[in-house]
C-alpha positions as CSV (number, residue, x, y, z in Angstrom):
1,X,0.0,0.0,0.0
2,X,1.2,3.4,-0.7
3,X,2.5,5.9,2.3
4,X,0.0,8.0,3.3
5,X,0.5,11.7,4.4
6,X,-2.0,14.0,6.3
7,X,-0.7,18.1,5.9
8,X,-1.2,21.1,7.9
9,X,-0.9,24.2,6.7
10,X,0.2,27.7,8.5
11,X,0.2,31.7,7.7
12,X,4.2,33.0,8.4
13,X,3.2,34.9,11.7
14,X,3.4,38.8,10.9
15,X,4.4,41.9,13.0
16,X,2.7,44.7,14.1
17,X,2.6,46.5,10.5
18,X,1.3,43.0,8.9
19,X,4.5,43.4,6.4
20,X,7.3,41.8,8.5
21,X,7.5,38.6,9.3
22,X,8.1,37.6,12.8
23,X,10.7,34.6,13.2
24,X,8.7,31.1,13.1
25,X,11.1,29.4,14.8
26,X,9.5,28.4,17.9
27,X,6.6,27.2,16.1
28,X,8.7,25.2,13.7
29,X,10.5,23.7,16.4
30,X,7.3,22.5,18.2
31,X,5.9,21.2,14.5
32,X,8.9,19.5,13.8
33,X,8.9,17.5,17.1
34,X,5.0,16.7,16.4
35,X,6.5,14.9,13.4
36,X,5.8,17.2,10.6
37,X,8.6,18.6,8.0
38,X,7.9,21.5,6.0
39,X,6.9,20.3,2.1
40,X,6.3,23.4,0.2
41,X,5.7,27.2,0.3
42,X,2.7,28.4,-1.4
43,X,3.3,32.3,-2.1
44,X,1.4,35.3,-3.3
45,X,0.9,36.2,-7.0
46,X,2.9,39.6,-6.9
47,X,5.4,37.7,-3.9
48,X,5.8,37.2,-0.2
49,X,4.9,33.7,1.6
50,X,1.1,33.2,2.0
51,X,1.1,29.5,3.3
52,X,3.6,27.2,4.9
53,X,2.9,24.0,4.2
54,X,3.6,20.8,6.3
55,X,3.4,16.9,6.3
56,X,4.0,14.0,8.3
57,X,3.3,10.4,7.1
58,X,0.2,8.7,8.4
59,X,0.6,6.3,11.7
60,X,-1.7,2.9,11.7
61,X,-2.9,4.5,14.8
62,X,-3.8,8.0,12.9
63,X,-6.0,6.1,10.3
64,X,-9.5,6.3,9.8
65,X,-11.4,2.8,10.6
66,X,-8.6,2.3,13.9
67,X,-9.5,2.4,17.3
């Protein structure tokens, strides 16, 4: 059977102007220890990061039908 992923998805955190972006790291750090590695970037048309997007293959005990 083929791996399965799940993904999670999150908006770079902004500062107080809504144009910076604040360092992620403490939120990547607490990702990455749940298990999920950053996949891809989805950006704006005209630039800047709009989505960070994350996965993690699927545990037995994650999938549907278990428990």
């Amino acid at each position: 059977m083929p791996r399965q992923w799940e993904y999670h998805t999150i908006e770079p955190p902004k500062g107080l102007t809504k144009r910076e972006t604040v360092d992620p790291t403490e939120e990547l750090n607490r990702l990455g220890a749940e298990g999920w590695e950053l996949a891809e970037t989805i950006s704006y048309d005209k630039g800047g990061t709009k989505l960070l997007v994350f996965k993690r293959p699927v545990t037995d005990s994650d999938s549907p039908g278990d428990g």
